[in-house]
C-alpha positions in Angstrom: -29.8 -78.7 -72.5 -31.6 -78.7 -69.2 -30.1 -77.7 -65.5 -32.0 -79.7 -63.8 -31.0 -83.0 -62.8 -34.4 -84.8 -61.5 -37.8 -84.4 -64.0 -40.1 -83.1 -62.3 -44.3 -81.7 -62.9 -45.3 -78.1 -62.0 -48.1 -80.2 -60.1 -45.4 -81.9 -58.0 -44.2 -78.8 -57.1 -47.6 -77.2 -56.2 -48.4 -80.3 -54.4 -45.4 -80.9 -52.0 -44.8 -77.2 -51.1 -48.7 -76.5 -50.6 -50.4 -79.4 -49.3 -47.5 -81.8 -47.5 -45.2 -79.2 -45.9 -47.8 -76.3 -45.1 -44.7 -73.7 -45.7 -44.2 -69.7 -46.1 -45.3 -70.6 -49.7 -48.8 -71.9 -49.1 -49.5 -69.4 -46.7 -48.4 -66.4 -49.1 -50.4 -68.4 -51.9 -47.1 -68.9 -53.9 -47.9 -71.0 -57.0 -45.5 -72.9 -60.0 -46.4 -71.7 -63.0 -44.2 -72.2 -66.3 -40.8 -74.0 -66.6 -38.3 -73.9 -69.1 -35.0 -75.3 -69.4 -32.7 -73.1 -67.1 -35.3 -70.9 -65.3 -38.3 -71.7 -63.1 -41.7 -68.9 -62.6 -43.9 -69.1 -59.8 -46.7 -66.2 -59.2 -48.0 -65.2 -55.7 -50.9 -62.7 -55.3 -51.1 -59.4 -53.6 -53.8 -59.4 -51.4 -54.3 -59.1 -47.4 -51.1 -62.0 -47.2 -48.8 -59.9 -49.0 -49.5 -56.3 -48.9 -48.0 -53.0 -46.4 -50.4 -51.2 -44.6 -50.4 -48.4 -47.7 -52.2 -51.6 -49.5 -49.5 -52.2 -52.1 -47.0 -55.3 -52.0 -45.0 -55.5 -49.1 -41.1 -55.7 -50.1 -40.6 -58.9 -48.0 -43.1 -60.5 -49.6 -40.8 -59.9 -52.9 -38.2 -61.6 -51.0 -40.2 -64.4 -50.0 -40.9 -65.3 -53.8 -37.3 -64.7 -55.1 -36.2 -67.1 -52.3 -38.3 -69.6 -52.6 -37.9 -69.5 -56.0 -34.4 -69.9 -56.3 -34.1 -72.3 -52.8 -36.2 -75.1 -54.8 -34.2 -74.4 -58.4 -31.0 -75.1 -56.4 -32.5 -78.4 -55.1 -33.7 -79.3 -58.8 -29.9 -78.6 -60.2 -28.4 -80.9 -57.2 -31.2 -83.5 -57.9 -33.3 -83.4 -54.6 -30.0 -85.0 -52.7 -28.3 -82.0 -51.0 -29.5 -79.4 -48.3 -29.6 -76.0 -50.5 -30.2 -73.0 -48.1 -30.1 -69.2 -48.8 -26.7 -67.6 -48.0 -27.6 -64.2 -48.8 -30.3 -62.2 -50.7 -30.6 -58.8 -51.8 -33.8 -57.3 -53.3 -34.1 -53.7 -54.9 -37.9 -53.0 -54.9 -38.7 -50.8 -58.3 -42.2 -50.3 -58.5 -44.9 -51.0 -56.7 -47.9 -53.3 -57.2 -51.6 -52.7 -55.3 -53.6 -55.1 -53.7 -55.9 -57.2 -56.0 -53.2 -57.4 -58.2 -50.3 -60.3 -58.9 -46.7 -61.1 -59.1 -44.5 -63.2 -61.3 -40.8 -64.4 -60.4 -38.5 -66.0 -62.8 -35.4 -67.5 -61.4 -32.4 -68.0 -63.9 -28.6 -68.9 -62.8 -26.1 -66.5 -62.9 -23.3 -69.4 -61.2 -23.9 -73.0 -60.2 -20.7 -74.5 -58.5 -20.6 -77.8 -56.7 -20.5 -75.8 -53.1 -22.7 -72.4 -54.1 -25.3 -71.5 -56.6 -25.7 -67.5 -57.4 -29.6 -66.8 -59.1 -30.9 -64.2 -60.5 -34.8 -63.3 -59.9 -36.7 -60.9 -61.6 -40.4 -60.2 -60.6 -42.8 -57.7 -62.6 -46.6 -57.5 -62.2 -48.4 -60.4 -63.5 -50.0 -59.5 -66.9 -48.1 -55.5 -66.6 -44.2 -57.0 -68.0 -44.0 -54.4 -70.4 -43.9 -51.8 -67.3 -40.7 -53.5 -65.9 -39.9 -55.1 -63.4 -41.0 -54.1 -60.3 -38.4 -56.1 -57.7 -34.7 -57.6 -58.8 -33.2 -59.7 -56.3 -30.0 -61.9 -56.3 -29.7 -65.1 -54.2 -26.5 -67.0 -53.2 -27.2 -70.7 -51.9 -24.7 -73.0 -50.2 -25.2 -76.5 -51.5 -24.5 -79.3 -48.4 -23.5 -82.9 -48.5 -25.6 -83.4 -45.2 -28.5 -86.2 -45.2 -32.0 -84.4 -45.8 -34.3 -85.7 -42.9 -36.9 -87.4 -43.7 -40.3 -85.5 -44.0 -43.7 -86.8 -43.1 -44.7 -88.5 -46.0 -41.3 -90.8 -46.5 -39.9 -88.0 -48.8 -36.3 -86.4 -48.2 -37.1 -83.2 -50.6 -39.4 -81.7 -52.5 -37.9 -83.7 -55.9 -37.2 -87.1 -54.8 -39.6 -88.7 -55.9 -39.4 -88.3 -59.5 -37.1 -90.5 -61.3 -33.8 -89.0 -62.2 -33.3 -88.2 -65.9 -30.6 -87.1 -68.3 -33.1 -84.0 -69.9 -35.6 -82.3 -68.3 -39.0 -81.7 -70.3 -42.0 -80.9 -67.9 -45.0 -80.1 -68.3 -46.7 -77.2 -68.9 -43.8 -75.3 -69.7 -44.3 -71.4 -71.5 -41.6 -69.8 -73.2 -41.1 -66.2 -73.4 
């Protein structure tokens, strides 16, 4: 049974976060990637956005992607409705990554109360899994009852304009 509470498209996703509010994730060249009925992937490359001057993956940059990842999964499980931001985030970098190279995040709950969500994100090198992961991170979120403004193109969220739905089956899910 699926978490979230809203369907949704990975190209919804890419869309709104890229193109309509011109956030930390299009700048860092975050993209959605796979789906799957509790967890959510997104990839973001390691190149001159992302990198420390010793040319390898920059450990906020890890922090960026485990954020955002687990930011927008909290606003999928509340259904687009409530403001979900980051109370705390640790990250424990375990390997590096060089420029040239990629990153994938999976975000997958580890506690989703009415008032706080808890995830869990694990990030490895893209293509390199078997090597282990090179950042683990743990997000807390504080879900609000507050009214989401209104953003420039009529929407409230990132999710509210797909239909709500009692099972969640996007698209181009993978499963691993």
């Amino acid at each position: 049974m699926s978490i979230w509470k809203r369907a949704f498209t990975l190209d919804m996703l890419r869309h709104r976060t890229k193109e309509v509010l011109k956030t930390m994730v299009g700048h860092v060249g975050i993209e959605y990637t796979a789906v799957g009925s509790n967890w959510l992937e997104a990839t973001m490359p390691v190149d001159e956005r992302t990198i420390q001057p010793f040319g390898i993956l920059h450990g906020g940059a890890s922090v960026v992607l485990a954020e955002t990842l687990g930011s927008v999964a909290s606003v999928m499980v509340t259904g687009g409705d409530k403001q979900c931001v980051g109370l705390d985030i640790s990250a424990t970098h375990l390997r590096s990554v060089k420029k040239g190279s990629s990153v994938t995040g999976r975000v997958t709950p580890l506690r989703l109360g009415k008032r706080v969500h808890v995830w869990d994100i694990k990030i490895h090198e893209t293509g390199n899994e078997a090597a282990g992961p090179t950042c683990i991170s743990r997000l807390t979120v504080m879900v609000n009852d507050r009214p989401l403004a209104k953003l420039e193109d009529g929407s409230e969220t990132v999710l509210t304009s797909a239909p709500l739905q009692g099972e969640h089956h996007g698209g181009h899910s993978k499963h691993h």
